[in-house]
Backbone as numpy.savetxt, mean C-alpha at the origin, in Angstrom:
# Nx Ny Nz CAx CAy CAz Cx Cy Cz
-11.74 10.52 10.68 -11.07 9.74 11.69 -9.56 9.84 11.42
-8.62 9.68 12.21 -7.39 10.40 12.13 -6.99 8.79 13.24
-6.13 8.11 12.50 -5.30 6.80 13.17 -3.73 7.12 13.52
-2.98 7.06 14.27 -2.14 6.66 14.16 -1.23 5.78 14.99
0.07 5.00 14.61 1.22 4.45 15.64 2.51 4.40 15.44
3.36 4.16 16.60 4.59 4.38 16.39 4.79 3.31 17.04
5.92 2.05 16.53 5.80 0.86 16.68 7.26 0.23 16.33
7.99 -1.03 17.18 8.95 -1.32 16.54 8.56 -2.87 16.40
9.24 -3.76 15.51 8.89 -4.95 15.29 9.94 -5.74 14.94
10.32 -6.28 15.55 11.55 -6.84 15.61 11.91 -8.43 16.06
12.68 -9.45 16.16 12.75 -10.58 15.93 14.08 -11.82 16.50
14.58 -11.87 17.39 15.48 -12.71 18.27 16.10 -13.71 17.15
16.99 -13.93 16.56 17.26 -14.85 15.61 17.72 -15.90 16.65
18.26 -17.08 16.00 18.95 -18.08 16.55 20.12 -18.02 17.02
20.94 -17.15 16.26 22.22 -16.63 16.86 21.76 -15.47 18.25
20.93 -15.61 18.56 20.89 -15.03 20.01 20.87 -13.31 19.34
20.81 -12.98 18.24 20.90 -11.32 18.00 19.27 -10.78 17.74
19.02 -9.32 17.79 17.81 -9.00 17.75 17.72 -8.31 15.98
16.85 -8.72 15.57 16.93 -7.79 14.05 15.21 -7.54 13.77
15.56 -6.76 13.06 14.10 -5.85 12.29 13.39 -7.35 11.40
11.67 -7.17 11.62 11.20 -7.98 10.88 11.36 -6.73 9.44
10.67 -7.44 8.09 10.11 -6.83 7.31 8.85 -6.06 7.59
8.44 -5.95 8.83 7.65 -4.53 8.65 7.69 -3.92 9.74
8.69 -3.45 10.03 9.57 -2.58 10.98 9.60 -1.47 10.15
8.71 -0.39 10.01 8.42 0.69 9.42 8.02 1.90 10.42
7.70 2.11 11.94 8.30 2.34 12.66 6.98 3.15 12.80
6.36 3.20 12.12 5.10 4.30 12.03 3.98 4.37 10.92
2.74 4.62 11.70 1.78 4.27 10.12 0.47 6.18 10.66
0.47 6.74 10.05 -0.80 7.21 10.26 -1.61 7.64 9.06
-3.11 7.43 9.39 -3.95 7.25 8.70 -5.41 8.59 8.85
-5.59 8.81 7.65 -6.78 9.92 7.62 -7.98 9.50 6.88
-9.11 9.39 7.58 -10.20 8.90 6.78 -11.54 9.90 6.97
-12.08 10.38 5.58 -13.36 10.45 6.15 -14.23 10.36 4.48
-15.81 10.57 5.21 -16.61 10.37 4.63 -18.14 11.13 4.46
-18.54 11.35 3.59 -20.14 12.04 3.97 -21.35 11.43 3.05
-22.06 11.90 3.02 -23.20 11.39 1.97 -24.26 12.76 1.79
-24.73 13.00 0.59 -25.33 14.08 0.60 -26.89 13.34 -0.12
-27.84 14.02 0.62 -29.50 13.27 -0.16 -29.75 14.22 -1.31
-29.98 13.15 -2.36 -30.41 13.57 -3.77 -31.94 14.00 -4.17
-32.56 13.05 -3.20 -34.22 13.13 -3.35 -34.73 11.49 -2.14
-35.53 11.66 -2.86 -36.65 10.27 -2.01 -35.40 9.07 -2.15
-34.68 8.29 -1.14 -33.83 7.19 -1.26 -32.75 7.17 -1.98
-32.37 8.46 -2.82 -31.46 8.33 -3.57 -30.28 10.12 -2.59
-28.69 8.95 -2.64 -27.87 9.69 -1.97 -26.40 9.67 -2.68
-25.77 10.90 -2.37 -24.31 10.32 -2.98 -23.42 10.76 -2.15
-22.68 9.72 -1.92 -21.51 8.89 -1.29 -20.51 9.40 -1.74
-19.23 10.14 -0.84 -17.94 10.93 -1.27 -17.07 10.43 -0.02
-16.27 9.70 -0.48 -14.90 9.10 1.08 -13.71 9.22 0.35
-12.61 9.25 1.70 -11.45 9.65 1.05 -10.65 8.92 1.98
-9.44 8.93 1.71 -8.16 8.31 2.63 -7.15 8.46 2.39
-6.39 9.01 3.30 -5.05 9.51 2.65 -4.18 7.97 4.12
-2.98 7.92 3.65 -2.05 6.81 4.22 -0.74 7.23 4.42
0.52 7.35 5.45 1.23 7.85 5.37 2.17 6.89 6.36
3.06 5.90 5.66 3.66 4.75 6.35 4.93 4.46 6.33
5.73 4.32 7.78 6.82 4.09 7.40 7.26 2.88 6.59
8.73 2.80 5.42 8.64 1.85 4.72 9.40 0.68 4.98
8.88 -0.45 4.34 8.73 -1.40 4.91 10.77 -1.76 4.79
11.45 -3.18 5.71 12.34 -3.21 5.49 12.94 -3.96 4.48
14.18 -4.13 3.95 14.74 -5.48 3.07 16.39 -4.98 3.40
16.58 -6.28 2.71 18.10 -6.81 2.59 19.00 -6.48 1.61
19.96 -5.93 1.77 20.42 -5.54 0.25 20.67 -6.53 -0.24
21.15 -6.02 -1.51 21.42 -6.92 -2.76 22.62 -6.83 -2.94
23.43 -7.90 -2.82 24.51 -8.02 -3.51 25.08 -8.39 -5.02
25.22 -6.88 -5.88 25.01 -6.87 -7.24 26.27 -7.83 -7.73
27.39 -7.81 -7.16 28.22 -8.62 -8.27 28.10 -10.05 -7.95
27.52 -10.48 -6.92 27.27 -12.46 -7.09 25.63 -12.51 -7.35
24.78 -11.84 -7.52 23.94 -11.54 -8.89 24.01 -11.70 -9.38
24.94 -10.63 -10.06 25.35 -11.27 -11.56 26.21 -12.11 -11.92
26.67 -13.31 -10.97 27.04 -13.95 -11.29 26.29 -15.29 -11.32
25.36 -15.38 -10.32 24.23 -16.59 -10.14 23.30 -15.95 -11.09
22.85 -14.85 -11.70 21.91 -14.84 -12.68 20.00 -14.40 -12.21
20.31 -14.43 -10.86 19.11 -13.77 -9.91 19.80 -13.05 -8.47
18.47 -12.54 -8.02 18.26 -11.87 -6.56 19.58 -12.75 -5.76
20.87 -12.32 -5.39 21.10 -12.57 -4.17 21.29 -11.36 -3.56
20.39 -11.61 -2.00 20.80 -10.61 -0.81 22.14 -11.13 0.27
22.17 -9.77 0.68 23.12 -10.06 1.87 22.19 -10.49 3.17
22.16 -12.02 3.33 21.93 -12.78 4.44 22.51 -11.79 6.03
24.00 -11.74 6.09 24.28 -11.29 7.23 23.43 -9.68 7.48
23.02 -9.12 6.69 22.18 -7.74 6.86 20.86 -7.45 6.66
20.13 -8.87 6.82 18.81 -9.43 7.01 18.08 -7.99 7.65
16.93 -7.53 6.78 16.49 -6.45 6.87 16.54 -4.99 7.58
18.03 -4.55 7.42 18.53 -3.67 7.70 18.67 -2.48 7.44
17.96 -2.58 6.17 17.87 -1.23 5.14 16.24 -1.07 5.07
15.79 -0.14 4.55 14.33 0.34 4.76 14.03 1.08 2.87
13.04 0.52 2.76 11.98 1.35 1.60 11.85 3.00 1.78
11.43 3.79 0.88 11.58 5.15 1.04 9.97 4.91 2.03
9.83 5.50 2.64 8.18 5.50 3.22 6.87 6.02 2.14
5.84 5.41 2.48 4.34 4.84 1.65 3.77 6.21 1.82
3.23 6.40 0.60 2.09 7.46 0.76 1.40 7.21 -0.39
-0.14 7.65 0.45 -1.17 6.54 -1.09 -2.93 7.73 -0.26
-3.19 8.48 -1.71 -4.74 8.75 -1.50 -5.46 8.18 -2.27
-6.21 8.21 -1.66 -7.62 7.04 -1.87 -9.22 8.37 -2.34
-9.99 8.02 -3.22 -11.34 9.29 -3.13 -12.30 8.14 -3.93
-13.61 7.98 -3.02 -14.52 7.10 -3.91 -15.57 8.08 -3.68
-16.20 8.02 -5.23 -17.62 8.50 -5.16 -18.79 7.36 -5.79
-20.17 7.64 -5.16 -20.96 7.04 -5.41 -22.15 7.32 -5.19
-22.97 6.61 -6.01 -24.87 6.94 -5.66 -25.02 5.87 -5.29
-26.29 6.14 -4.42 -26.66 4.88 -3.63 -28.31 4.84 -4.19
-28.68 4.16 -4.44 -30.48 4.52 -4.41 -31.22 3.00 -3.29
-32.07 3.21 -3.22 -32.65 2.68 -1.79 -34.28 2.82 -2.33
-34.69 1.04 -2.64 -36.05 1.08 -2.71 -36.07 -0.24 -1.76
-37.38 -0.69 -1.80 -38.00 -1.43 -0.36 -37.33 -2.25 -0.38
-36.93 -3.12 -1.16 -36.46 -5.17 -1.29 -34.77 -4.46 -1.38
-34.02 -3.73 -2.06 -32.92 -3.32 -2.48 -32.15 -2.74 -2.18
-30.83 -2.60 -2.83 -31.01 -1.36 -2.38 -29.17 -1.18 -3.93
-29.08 -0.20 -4.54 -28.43 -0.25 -5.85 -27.13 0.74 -5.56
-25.65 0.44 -5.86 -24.80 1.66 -5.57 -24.09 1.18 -6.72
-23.95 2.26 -7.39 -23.03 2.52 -8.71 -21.60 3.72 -8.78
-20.70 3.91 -8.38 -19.43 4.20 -7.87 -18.45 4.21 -8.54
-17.30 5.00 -8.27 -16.03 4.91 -8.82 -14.81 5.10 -7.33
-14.05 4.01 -7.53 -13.02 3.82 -6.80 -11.69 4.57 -7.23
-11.04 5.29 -6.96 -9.93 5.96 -7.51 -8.70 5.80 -6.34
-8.06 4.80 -6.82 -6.86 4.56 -5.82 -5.66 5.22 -6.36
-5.31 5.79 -5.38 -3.52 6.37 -5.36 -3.67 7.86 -6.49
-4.77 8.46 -6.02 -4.84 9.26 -6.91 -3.99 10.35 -6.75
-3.27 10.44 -5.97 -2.18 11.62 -6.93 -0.77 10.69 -7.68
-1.09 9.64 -7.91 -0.26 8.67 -8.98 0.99 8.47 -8.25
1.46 8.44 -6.93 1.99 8.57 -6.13 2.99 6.83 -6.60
4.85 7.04 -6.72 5.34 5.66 -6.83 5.87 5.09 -6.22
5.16 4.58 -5.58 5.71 3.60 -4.09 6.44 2.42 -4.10
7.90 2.78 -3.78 8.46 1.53 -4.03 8.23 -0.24 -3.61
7.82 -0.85 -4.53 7.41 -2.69 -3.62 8.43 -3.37 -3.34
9.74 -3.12 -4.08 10.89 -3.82 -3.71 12.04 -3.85 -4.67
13.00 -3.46 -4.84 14.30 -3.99 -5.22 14.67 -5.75 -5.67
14.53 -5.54 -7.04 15.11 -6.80 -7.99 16.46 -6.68 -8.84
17.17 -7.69 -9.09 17.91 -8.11 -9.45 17.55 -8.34 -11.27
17.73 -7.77 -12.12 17.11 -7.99 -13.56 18.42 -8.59 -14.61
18.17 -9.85 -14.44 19.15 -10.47 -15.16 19.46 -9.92 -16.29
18.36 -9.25 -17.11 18.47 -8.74 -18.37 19.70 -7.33 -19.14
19.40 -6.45 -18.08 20.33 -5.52 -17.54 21.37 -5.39 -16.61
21.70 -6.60 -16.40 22.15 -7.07 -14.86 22.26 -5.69 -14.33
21.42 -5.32 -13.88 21.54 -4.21 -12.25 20.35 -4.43 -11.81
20.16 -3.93 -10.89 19.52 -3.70 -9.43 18.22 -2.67 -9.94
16.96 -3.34 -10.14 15.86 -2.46 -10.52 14.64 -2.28 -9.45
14.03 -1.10 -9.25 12.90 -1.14 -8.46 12.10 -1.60 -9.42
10.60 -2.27 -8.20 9.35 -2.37 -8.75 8.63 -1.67 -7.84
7.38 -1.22 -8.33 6.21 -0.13 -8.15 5.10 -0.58 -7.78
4.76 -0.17 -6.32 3.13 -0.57 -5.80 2.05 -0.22 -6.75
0.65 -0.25 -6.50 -0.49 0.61 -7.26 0.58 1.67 -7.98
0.07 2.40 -9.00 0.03 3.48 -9.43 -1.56 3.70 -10.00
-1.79 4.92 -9.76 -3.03 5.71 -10.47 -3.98 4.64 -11.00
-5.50 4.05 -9.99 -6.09 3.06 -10.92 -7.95 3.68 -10.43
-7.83 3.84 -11.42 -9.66 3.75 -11.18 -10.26 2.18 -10.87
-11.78 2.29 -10.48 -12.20 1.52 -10.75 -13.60 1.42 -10.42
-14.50 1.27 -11.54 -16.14 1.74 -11.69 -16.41 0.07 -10.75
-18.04 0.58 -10.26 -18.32 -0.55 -9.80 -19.82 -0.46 -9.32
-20.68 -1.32 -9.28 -22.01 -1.42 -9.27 -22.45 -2.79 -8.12
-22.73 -2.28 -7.48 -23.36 -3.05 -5.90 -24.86 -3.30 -6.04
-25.02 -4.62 -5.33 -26.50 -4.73 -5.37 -26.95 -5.53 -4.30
-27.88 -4.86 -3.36 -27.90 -5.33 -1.76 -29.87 -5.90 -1.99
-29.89 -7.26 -1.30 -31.19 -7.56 -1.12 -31.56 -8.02 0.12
């Protein structure tokens, strides 16, 4: 399945002006698919994938020298989400067995998110410690085993 849109999102302030919400990213498209292959009598395995490809989301800059002077995050208010994230990209691949008896039915799996370790920026902080201006990082590279049980 193959999604996509092109979209603006945007917001009338009180001062009568129009500005970008935070997810004014302008575009999202999406690739999904999936199959299952039979193993024997009720037993099958499960292979899906998803790739994501999104424009990024917006924020406000940061104004580094009254930062560091208040000691946290200040943004520039008057440029209320004006600036944009680099854009999202994230693959997805789960595999799994399924087995299938009368009352049951058992799936044992591995989830593998963001598997090409892909570093998606979450947002721009203020790090008192260093005083500068540091990114933080969506998912990176995570498995995750998992065992289902349907009655």
């Amino acid at each position: 399945m193959l999604t996509g849109s092109v979209y603006e999102s945007k917001y009338k302030g009180s001062d009568g002006v129009e500005h970008n919400t935070v997810f004014n990213g302008n575009f999202a498209l999406n690739v999904l698919g999936g199959t299952e292959f039979a193993l024997g009598r009720g037993i099958a395995m499960m292979l899906d994938g998803r790739v994501s490809y999104i424009g990024g989301r917006r924020h406000s800059p940061i104004l580094l020298e009254e930062s560091r002077e208040a000691g946290y995050t200040v943004t520039d208010e008057a440029r209320v989400y004006e600036e944009r994230y680099s854009n999202y990209f994230r693959a997805d691949l789960k595999l799994g067995v399924r087995m299938n008896f009368s009352n049951t039915s058992h799936t044992i799996g591995i989830d593998v998110f963001n598997v090409t370790d892909q570093k998606n920026v979450f947002k721009y902080v203020y790090n008192p410690s260093t005083k500068n201006v540091e990114k933080m990082y969506q998912y990176l590279f995570f498995p995750n085993i998992y065992y289902k049980l349907q009655f």
